[in-house]
N, C-alpha and C positions, 0 to 999 in steps of 0.2 A: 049259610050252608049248614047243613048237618052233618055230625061227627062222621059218620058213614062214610062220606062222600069227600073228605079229606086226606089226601095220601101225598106221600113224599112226592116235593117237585113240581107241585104244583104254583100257577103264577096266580097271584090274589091282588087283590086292593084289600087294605086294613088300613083303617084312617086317610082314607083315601089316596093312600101312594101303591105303588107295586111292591111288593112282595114274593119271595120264593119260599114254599113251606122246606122246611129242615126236617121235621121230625114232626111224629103223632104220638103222643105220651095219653091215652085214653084213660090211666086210672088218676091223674092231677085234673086238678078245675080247669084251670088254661092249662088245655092241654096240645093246646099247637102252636109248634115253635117256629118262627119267620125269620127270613133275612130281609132287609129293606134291600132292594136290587142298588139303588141309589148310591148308598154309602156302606153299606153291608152291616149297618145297625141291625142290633137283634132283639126279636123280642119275644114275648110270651103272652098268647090272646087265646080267643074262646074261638071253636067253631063258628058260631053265629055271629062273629064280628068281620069276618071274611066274606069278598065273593071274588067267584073264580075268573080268570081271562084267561082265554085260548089264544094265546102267540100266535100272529101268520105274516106273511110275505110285505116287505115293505112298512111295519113296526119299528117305531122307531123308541130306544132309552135310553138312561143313563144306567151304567154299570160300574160298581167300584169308582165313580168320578170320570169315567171314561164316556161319552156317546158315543154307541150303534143303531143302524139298523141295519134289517133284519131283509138278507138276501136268498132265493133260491139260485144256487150256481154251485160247479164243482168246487170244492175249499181248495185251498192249498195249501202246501205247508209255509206252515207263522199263521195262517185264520185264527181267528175265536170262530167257535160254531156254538150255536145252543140247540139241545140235542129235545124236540121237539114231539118227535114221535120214534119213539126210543121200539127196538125191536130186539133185546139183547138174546143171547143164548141161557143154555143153563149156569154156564161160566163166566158168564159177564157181570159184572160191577156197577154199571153205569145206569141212572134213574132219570126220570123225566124230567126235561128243561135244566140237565147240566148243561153249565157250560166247560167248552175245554178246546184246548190249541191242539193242531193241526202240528206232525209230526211228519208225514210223509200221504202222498195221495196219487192212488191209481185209477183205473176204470171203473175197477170193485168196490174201493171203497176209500174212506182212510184212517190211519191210525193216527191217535192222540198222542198227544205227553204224557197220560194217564195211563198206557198201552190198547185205550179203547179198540175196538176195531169195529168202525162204524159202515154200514151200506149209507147212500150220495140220499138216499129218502129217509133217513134217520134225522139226517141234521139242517139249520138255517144257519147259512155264514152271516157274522156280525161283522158288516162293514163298518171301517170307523168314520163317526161323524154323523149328522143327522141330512140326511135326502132331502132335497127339492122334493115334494109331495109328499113325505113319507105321513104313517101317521103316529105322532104322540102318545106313547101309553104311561108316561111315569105317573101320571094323576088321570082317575078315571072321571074328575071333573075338578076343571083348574080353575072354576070361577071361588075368589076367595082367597086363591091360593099367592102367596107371596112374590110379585116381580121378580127379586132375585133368585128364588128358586124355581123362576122359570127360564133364570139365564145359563146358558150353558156354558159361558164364559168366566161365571163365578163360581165352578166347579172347583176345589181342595184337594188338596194333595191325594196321591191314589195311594189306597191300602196293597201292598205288595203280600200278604199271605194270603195264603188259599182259604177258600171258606172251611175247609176241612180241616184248616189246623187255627181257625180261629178258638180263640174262649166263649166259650156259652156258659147263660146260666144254670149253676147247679156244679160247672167246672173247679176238682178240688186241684189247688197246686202249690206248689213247697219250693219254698226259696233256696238257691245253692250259694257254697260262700257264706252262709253265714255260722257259727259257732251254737248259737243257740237254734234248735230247730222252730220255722214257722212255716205252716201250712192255714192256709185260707180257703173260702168257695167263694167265687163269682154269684154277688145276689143282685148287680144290677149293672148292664152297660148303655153307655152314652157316647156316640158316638167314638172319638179315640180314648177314650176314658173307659178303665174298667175299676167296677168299684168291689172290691174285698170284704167280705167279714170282718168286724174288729175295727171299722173305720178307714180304711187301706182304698188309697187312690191312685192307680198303676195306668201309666200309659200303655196303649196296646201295643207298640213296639216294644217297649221295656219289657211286656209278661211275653211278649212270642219270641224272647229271645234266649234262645236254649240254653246259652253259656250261665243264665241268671235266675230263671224258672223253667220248672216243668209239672208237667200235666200229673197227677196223680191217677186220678181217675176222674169220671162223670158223672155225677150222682144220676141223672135223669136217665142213663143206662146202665143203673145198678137192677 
């Protein structure tokens, strides 16, 4: 793809898994930042190592360790929905192909945990588990691709933070409790592994755990 053509929220193949774009940092080299939908690994690619896929009805993936697919029906509340063709106001928050839980649900529309307030043709409910027929998007081609990570059975423990209060790279943070001050940046993550400046190997629960780190700032939105 071309830089142009890349905007927050978009679903991709990079390396051929699925992908949800984060962020477009246009003055860095790699300047577009990914979530692997999979296991919510992050990473940092170029445009042109990207291509795009358009979600629709009957999609099926993994999310955070979790299978869905992907339903047109009223949500209700407890749904995940991914918000697919997003139509927000001047006051709204919410970008294309969030996802987010179902809070309460009328005729008009429903509101999220987020406070979203969504109309029923904004969003696709993510049913759990993968459908009889549905179709397969985690790899936009699985020949090659490793048996076990085509099992859905040998799916890892789920990441319980939201992708918005995960660590990315370029993340500065400063450890609490300690006597001598140490602050770090996030220059590389692997899967529950985050690895620190200075050599520093932090589990991702340990650094999202407020009582023991916190977030300084983000370099990549300074």
């Amino acid at each position: 793809m071309k830089l142009y053509q890349i905007r927050k929220g978009l679903l991709v193949y990079y390396n051929n898994e699925l992908h949800r774009i984060y962020g477009v940092k246009q003055m860095y080299k790699q300047s577009v930042h990914a979530i692997r939908m999979r296991d919510l690994t992050q990473v940092l690619t170029t445009a042109a190592s990207v291509e795009k896929y358009k979600p629709k009805e009957h999609d099926s993936f993994v999310f955070n360790r979790h299978v869905y697919t992907l339903s047109k029906r009223t949500a209700e509340e407890g749904d995940h929905v991914l918000i697919h063709n997003p139509k927000p106001d001047s006051l709204d928050t919410y970008s294309l192909n969030e996802i987010d839980v179902v809070e309460s649900s009328d005729k008009n529309g429903v509101t999220t945990n987020n406070s979203h307030g969504l109309k029923h043709y904004e969003y696709l409910v993510m049913e759990p588990g993968r459908a009889d027929g549905s179709n397969p998007i985690d790899y936009q081609n699985t020949e090659g691709v490793d048996a076990e990570n085509l099992d859905d059975s040998a799916l890892g423990p789920v990441i319980t933070t939201s992708i918005e209060q995960l660590p990315r790279v370029g993340s500065i943070y400063r450890k609490k409790g300690d006597d001598e001050l140490l602050e770090a940046m996030v220059i590389a993550i692997k899967g529950q592994t985050i690895y620190l400046g200075g050599g520093l190997e932090v589990p991702l629960d340990e650094l999202s755990d407020a009582d023991k780190w916190e977030v300084v700032y983000h370099l990549l939105d300074v």
